[in-house]
VOKOLMAR-340497 format. One record per atom (N, C-alpha, C, O): x, y, z. Coordinates in steps of 0.02 Angstrom, whole numbers, plus 50000, padded with zeros to 5 digits. Atoms other than C-alpha are relative to their C-alpha. Example, Ala and Ser with C-alpha at 12.3 -4.5 7.8 and 13.67 -1.06 7.14 Angstrom:
BEGIN
500454994150000
506154977550390
500455006050000
500975005950033
499584994149997
506844994750357
499615005550037
499865011050045
% end
This chain:
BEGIN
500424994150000
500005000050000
500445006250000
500845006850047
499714994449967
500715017149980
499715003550045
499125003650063
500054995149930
500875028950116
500065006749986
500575008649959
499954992749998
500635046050115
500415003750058
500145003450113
499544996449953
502025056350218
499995007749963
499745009049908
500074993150015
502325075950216
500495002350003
500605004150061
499634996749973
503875083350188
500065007149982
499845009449929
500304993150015
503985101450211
499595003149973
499525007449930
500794994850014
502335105050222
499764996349935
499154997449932
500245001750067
502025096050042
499784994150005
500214990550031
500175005550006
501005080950023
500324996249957
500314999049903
499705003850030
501985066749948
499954994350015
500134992450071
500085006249995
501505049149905
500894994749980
501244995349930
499545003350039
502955036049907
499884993150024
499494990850066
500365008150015
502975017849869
500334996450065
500954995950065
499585003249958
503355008550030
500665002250030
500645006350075
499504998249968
505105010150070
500685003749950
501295003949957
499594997050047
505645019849914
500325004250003
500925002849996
499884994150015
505935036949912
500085005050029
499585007850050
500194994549954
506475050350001
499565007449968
499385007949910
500354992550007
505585069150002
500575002649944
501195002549946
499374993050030
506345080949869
499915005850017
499395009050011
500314992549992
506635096449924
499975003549984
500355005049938
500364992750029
505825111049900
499895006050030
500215006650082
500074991549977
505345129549941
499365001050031
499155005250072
500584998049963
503895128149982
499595002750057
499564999250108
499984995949944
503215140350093
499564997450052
499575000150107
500495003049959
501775128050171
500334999950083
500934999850097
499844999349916
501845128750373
500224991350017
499814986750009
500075005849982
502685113450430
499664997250064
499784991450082
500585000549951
501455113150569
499484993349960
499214989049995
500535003550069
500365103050411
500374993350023
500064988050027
499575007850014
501625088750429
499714996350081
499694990150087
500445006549938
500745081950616
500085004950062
500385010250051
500024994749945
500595090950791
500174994950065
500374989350051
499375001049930
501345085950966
499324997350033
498754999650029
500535004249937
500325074651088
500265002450040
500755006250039
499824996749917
500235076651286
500804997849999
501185002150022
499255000149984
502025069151281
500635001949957
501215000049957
499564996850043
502685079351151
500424997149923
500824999749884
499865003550063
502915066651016
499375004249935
498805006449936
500314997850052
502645071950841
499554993049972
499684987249987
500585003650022
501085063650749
500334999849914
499924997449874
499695001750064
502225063550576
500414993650009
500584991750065
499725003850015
503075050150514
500635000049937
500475003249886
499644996850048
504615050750402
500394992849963
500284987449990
499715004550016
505645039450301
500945001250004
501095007250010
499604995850019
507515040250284
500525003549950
500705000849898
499934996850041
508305052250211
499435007249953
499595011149908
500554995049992
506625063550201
500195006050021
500145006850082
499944992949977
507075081050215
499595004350018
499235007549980
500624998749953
506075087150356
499895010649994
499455015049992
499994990749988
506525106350361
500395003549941
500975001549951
499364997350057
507575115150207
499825007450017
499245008650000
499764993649988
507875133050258
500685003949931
501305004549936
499714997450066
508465141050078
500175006850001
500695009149976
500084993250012
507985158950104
499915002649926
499945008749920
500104998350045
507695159549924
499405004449963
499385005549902
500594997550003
506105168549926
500115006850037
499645010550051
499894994049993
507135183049989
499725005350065
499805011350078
500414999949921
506105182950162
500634999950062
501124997250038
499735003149964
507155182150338
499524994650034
499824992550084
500525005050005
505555168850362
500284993549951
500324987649968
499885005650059
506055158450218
499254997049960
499184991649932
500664998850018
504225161050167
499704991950046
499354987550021
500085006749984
504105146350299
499485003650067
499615008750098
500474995749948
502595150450426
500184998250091
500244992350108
499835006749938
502985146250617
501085003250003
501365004650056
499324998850002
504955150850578
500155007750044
499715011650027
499984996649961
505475164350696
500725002049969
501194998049971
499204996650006
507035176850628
500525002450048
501145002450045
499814995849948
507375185250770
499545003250077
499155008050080
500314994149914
506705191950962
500375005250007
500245008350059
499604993849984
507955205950951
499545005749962
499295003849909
500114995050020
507275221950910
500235005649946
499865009949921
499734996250026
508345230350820
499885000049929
499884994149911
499954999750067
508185234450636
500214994249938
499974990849892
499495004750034
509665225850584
500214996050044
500824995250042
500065006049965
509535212850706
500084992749955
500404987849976
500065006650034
509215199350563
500015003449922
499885009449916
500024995750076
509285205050378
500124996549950
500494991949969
500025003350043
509235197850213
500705001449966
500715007449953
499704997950035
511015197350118
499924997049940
499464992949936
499835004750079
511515190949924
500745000649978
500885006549984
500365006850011
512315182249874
500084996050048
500504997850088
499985003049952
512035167849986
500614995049996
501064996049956
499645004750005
512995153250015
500144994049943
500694992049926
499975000550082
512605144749854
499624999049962
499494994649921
500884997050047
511055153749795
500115007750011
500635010950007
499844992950042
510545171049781
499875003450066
499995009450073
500064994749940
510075175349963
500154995850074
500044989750076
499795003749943
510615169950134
499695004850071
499465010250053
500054995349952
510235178250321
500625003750041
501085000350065
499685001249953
511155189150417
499825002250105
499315005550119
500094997749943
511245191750623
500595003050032
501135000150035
499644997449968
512065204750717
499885001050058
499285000950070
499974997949936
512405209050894
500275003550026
500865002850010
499354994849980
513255222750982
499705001950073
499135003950084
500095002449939
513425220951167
499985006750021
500255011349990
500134993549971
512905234751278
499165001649962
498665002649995
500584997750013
511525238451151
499194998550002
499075001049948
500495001749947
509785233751222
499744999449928
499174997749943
500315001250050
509205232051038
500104993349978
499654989949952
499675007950000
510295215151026
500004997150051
500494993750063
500255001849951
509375210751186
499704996650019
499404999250066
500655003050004
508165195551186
500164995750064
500674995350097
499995004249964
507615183351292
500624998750061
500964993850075
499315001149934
508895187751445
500554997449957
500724991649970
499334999950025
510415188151332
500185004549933
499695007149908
499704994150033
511345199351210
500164992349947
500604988149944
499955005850059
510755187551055
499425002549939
498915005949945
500414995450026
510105190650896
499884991949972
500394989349949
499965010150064
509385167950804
499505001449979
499045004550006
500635004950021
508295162250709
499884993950040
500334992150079
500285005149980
507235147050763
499474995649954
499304997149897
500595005350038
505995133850701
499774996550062
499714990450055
500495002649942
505145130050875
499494999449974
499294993649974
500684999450021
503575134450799
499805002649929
499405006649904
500235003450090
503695128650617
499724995049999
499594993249942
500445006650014
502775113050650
500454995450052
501024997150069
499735003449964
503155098850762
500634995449963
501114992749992
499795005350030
503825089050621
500915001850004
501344997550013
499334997449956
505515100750660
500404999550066
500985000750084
499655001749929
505715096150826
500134991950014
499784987349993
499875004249979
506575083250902
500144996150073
500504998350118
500035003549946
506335069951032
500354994250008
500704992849959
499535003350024
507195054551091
499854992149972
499324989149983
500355005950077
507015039150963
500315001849922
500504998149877
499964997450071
507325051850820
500885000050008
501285000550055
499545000950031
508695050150723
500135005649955
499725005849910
500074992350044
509285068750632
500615001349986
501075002250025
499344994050014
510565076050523
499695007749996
499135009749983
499944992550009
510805093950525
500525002549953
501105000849947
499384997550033
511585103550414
499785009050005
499225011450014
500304994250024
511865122750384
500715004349999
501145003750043
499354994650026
513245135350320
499975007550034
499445010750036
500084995449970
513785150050412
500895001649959
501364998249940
499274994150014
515185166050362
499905003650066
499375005150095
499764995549950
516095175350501
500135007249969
500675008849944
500014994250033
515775191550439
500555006150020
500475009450071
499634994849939
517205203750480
500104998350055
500065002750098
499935000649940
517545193250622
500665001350035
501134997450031
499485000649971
518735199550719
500294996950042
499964994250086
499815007949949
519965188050811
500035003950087
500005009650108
500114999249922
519955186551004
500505003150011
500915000549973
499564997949967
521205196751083
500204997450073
499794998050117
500005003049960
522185187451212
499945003350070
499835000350122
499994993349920
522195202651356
499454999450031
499395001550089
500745001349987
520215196651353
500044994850024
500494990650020
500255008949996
519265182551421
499494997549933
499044999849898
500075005850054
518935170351306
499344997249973
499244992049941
500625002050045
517025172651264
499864996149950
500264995049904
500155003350069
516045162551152
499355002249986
498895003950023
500544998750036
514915165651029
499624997249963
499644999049904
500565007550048
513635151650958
499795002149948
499565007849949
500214999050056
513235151650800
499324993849990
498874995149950
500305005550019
512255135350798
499684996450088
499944997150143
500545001349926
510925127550946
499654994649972
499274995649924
500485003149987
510205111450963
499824999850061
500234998650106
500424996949925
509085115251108
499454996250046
499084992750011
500575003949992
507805107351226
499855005750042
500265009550069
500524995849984
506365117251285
499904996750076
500004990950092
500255000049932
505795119351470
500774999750055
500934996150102
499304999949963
507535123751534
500404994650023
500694994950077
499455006250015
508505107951512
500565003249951
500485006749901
499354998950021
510285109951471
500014999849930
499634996849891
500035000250101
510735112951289
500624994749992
501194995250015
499465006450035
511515094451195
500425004449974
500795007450012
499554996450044
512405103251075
499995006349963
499625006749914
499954996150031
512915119751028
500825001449967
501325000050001
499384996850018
514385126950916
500065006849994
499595010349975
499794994949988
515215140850936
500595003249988
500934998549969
499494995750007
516665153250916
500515002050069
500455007650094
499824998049934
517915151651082
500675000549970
500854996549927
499465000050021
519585158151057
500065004049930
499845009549915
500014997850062
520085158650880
499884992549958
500144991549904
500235007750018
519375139250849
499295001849996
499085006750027
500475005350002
517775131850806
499684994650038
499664988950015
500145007749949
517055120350952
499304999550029
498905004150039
500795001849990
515505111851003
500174997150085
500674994650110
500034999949929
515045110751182
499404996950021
498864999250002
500765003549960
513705099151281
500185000850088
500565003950125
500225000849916
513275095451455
500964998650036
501265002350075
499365003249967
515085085551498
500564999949945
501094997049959
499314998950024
516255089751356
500105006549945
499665010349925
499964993050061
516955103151227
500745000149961
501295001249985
499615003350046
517845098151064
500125006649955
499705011049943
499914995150072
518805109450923
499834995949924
500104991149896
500225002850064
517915106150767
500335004649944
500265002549887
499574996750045
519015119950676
500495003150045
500295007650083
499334999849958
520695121850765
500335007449977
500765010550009
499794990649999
521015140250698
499645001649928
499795000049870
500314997750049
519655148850610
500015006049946
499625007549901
499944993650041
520425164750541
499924999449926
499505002549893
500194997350056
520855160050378
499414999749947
499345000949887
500695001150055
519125155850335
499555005650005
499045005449972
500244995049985
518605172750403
499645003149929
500015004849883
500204999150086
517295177550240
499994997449978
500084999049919
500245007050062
516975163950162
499664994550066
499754994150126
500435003349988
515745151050184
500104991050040
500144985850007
499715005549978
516155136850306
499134993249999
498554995350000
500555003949986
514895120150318
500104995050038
500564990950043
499985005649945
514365110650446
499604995249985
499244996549937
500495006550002
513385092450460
500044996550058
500594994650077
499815001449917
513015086050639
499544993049977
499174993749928
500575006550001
512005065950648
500044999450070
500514999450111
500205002849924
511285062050798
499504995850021
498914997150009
500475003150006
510505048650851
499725001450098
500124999850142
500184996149949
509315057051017
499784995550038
499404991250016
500015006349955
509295046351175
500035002150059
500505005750077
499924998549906
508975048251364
500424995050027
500584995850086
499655006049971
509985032051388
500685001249950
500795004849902
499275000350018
511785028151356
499894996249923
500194990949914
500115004250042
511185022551188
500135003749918
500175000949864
500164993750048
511195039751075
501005001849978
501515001750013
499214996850038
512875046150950
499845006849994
499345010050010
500034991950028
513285062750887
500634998049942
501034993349947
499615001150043
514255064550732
500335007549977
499895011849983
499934993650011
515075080150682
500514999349931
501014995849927
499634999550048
515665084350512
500115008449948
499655011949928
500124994150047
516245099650405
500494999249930
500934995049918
499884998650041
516585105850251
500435007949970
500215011949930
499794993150033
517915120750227
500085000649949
500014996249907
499894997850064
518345130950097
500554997749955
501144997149971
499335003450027
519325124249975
499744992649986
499764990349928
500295007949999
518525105050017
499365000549957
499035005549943
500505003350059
517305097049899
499474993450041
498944991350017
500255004149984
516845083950024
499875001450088
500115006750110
500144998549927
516195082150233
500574996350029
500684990650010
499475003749949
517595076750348
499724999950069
499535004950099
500305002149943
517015067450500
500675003050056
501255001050058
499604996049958
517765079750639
500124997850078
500664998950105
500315003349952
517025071150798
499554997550017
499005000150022
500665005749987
516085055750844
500054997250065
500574994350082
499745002149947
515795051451009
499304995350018
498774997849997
500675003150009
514355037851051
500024994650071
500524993550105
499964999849951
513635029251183
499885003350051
500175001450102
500174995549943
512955042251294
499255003649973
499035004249915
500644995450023
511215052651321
499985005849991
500025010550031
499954993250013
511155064951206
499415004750011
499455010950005
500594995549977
509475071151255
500115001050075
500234996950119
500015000349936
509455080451395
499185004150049
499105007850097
500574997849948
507665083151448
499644993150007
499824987349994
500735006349975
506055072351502
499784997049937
499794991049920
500485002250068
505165072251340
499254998550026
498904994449997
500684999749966
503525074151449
499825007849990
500145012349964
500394993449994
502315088451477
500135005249921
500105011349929
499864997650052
502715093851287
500795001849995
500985003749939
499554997850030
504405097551302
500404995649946
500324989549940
499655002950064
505555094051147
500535003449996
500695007850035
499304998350026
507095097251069
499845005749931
499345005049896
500074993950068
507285113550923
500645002149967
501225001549988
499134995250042
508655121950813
499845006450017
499285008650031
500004992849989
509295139750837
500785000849953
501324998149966
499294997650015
510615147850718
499785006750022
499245008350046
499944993050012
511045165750712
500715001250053
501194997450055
499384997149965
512305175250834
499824997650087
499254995350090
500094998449902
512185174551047
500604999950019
500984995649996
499334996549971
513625181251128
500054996850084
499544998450114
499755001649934
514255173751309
500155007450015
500445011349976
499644993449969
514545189051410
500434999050081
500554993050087
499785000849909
515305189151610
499425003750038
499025007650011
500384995549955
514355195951745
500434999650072
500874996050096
499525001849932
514855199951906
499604998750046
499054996350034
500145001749947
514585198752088
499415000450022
499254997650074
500584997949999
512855206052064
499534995949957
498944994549968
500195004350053
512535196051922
499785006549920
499415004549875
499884993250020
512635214051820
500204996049910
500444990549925
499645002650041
513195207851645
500635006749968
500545012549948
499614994350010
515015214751613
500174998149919
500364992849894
499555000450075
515435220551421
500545004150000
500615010350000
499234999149993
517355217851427
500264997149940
500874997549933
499885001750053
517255209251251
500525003049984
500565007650024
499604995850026
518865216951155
499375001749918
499485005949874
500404998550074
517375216551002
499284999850027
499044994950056
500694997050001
515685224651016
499404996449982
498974993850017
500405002350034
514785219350866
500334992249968
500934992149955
500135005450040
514715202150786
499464999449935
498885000949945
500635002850027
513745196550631
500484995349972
501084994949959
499765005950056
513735181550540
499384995849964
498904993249991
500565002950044
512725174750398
499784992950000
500214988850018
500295007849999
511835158250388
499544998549935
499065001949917
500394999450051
511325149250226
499944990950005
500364987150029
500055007149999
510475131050199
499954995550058
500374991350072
500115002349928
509805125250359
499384994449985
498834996249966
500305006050015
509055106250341
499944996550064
500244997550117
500245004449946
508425095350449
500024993749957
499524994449921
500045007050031
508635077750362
499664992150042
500094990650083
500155006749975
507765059850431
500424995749982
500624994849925
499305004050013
509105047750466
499534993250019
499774988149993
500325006549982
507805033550536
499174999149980
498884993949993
% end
C-alpha cells in the first residue's frame, strides 16, 4: 500500500520504502506535517533520508516564506537582515549583535537567532529520532579574540531542549577555533578559524537522540577549498537528550549570533568583550531523517 508522508509542508505519496522527500521551497507551514501529543511526540512520520526542514531563504524573506519560523526576538532593525549572494544561491540571512546595546537584547541575553520551534512539530526533536543537521555559516568581519580578554564565546549554531534543560549541542566561536560544547564535554571542530574569516564554512552534525547511554553525535564539516564532509568528531554511547520528553517538552534548532558575556558579583552583565559587534550569515539550514 502506499503511504502518504509530508515533507515540508508538501503532500507526497511514496511507494513503501522507496523514496525520500525532494526538496523544495515551499512556503507551506510545517505545522501541516502532524502536531505534538500530551508527551510531546510528533504525529508525523518520516522515512530516511526525508528532508524534514530546508531553510533556503530563496524567497528573499528572513522567514524563508516558511510560517511558524521565527528570525529574530531582538529588536533592532538590523538585528536579522536579508544578504546576496548567499551561500550557494542568491540570498542567505544575516544576524548581528553589539553588546551593551539593548536592541541586541532578547530573551535575557545579548543575542540576535533564528528558530523553528514553531514551524511545526515535524522540526522538533525527541528521543528515538534520528537527525542530520546541516547549515552554512560566514564570520563576517570577524574579528579575532584578543588574548588581554577572556575568552568569550559566541554560538552560532543550537540544538536546544525546551523547558530549561541543558542545551546537547551547541557550536560556537571560543578563542580563535571552532568548538562544540554539551553538558560534559567541549571539542575543536576547527582548530584556527581565521583563515576562513569571509567565506562560507559548512557544517553536518547526525545524531541519534537518547535519554539512555544508547544515542551518537556525529560532527562533520566542510571548509573552503574542500569538495567533500570530513568526519571531525564522533563520540557515542551516551544521552544525548537532555530533557524528560514529557509535559510537551522537545528538542529545536537555533542559528544566528548569541554572545556569552561575564557578569559579576551582582550578576550585572560585564561588556569587557575586546569586540562589540558580531554578525554572521547563515545559509541552507536542513533538517534531514536519518531513521
Amino acid at each position: 500500500m502506499n503511504k502518504r508522508f509530508l515533507c515540508f509542508g508538501t503532500p507526497l505519496v511514496v511507494l513503501s520504502f522507496a523514496t525520500a522527500c525532494t526538496k523544495t521551497n515551499n512556503p507551506a507551514a510545517l505545522q501541516a506535517a502532524g502536531s505534538i501529543t500530551a508527551t510531546g511526540r510528533a504525529t508525523a512520520f518520516f522515512t530516511a533520508g526525508d528532508t524534514i526542514l530546508n531553510v533556503s531563504y530563496e524567497n528573499g524573506t528572513t522567514s524563508s516564506g516558511i510560517t511558524g519560523l521565527n528570525p529574530t526576538n531582538a529588536p533592532a532593525p538590523d538585528a536579522a537582515y536579508m544578504i546576496t549572494p548567499g551561500g550557494n544561491s542568491n540570498y542567505a540571512i544575516a544576524h548581528k549583535v553589539t553588546l551593551g546595546d539593548t536592541g541586541y537584547y532578547s530573551n535575557e541575553a545579548w543575542r540576535s537567532e533564528s528558530d523553528a520551534d514553531m514551524a511545526g512539530a515535524a522540526a522538533r526533536f525527541l528521543p528515538g529520532d534520528e537527525r542530520r543537521y546541516e547549515f552554512s555559516v560566514y564570520l563576517k568581519d570577524w574579528e579575532e579574540w584578543n588574548s588581554a580578554n577572556p575568552a568569550y564565546g559566541d554560538n552560532i549554531f543550537q540544538l536546544k531542549v525546551s523547558g530549561g534543560a541543558l542545551v546537547p549541542v551547541r557550536i560556537l566561536t571560543k578563542r580563535n577555533a571552532i568548538v562544540t560544547r554539551n553538558t560534559s564535554f567541549q571539542d575543536n571542530l576547527v582548530a584556527d578559524f581565521r583563515s576562513y574569516i569571509n567565506q562560507w564554512i559548512h557544517f553536518r552534525i547526525d545524531v541519534k537522540w537518547a535519554d539512555t547511554n544508547t544515542g551518537y553525535l556525529k560532527i562533520y564539516t566542510r571548509l573552503p577549498g574542500q569538495t567533500s564532509y570530513n568526519l571531525v568528531l564522533e563520540r557515542n554511547n551516551y544521552a544525548t537528550y537532555t530533557g524528560t520528553g514529557l509535559q510537551g517538552q522537545h528538542g529545536y534548532i537555533k542559528w544566528g549570533v548569541y554572545r556569552e558575556a561575564g557578569k559579576d558579583a551582582a550578576g550585572n552583565v560585564i561588556i569587557g568583550d575586546n569586540v562589540l559587534t558580531r554578525i554572521a550569515f547563515h545559509d541552507d539550514i536542513r533538517i534531514i531523517a536519518l531513521n
